[in-house]
N, C-alpha and C positions, 0 to 999 in steps of 0.2 A: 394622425397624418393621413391626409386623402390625397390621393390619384388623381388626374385629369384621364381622360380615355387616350390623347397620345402617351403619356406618361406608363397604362397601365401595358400599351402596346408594345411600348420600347423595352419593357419587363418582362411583357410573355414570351420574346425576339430570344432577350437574355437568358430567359428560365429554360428554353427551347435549345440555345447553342451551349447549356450546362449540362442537361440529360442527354443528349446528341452533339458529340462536339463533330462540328462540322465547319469548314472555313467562312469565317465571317466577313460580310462584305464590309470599304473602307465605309459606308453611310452607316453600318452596325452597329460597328467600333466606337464610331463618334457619336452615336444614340445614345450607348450605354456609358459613354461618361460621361456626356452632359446628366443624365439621369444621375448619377452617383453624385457630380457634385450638386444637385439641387437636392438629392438625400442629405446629402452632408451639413449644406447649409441651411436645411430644415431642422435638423436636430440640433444646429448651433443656434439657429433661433430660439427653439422649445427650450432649452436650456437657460439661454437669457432670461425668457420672459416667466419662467420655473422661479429660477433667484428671484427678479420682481416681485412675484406672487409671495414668496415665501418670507420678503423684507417686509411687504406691507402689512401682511400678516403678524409677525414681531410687533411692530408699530401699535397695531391694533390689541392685542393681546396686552401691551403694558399699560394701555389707556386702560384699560378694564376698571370697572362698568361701564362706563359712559357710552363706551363702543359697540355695545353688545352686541347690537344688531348688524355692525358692518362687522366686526371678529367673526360671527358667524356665519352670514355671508360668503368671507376670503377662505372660511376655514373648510367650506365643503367645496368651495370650487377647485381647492389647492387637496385635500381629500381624492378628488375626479383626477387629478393632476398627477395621482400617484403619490402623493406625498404621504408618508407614514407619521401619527402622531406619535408626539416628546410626550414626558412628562409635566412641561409646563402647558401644554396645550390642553392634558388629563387635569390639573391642577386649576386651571381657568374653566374648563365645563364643569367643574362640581363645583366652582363658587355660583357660577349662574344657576342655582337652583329655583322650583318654578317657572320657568323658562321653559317650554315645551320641546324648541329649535336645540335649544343645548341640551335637553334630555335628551332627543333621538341622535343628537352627534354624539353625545358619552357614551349612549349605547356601538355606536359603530365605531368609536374610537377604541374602547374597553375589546372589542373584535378585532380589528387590527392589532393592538397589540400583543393579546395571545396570541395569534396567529404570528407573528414575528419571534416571542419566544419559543413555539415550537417549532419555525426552522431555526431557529440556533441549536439547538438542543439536537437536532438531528443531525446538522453538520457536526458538531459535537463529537458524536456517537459512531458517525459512518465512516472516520477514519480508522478508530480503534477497532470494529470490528474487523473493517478491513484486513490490517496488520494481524488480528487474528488469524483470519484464513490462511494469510500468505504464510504464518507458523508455520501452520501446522501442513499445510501442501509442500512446504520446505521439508517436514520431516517425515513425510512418506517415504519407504523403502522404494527403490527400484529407480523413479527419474528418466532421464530421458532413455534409456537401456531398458525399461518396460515396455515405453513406448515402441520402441520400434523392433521389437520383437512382441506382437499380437501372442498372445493365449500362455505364453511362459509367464511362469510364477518370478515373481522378482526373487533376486538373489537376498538372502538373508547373510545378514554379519555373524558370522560365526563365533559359537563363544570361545572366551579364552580358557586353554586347555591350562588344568597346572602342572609344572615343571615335575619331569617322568623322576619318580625316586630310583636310587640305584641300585639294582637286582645283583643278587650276591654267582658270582661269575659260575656257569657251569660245561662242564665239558663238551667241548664241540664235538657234536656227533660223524662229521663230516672226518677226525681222524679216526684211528682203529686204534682200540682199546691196548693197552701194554700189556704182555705177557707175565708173570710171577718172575719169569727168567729175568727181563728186560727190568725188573725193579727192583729187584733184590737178584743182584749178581753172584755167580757163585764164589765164597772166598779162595785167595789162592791161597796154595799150599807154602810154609814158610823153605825158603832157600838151604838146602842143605850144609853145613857147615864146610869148609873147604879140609880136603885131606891133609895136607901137611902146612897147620895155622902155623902162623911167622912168630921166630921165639922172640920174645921181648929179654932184651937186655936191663942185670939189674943193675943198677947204679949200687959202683963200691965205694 
């Protein structure tokens, strides 16, 4: 996609009131959308005329051989185009064997698509590790209570203590000890009999 110099003017206006926002005049305003929508329907064009390429290409690839020479042709311009080769398009350069034009595009295709396998592979990968990290930074002691107390040790979880066994009870030092008197009383003396016991009557 190319620029015209008003085109690239009305861009640097734009790129200008993005790093600097500053009030833009009503002729700004109106620059920067006409520009957007002639972005817009530049890339609806590219699009179109992408399918195109990419139909006739199909077309050409099922004629094969006969075609060989315009297949190869479509296949590098749509190559330029961005276009990533299939497996049928792999599968078409190695019948044209001999062919010098489809050697150097099987070489460049055989490139592209490694290259396509290892970003998959990396997307792949770069989530799981992610989820790694975020583990294990989940499981660091301390969190946002580290943070914002600077140079303190984070607080550790304290282990679990086990259940105190029961100590066999001993005498509270805080009373005063019993006297020999105070635990062994002295016994009394027994009750004197009374002077004159009451006669009991016998039965006659």
């Amino acid at each position: 996609m190319a620029f015209g110099a008003e085109e690239l003017r009305v861009l640097r206006r734009a790129l200008a009131l993005a790093l600097n926002p500053t009030p833009a005049s009503a002729e700004d305003v109106q620059d920067c959308l006409r520009l957007a929508a002639a972005v817009d329907e530049a890339a609806r064009e590219g699009a179109r005329l992408r399918a195109f390429l990419l139909a006739d290409l199909a077309r050409y690839r099922a004629a094969l051989p006969g075609t060989a020479a315009g297949y190869l042709t479509l296949l590098e311009e749509a190559l330029g185009a961005g276009h990533r080769p299939t497996p049928d398009d792999l599968a078409a350069l190695r019948a044209l064997r001999g062919n010098p034009v489809a050697a150097a595009l099987r070489e460049r295709c055989h490139t592209l698509a490694e290259e396509d396998v290892r970003s998959r592979l990396v997307l792949r990968t770069v989530p799981a590790s992610r989820n790694r990290t975020r583990t294990r930074l989940m499981a660091l002691p301390g969190g946002l209570a580290a943070r914002e107390e600077p140079g303190k040790k984070p607080a550790e979880k304290p282990a679990e203590k086990p259940a105190p066994q029961p100590r066999p009870q001993s005498p509270r030092r805080d009373r005063p000890i019993p006297t020999p008197g105070e635990v062994f009383p002295p016994k009394r003396k027994p009750a004197a009999p009374p002077s004159n016991p009451p006669q009991q009557l016998a039965a006659v």
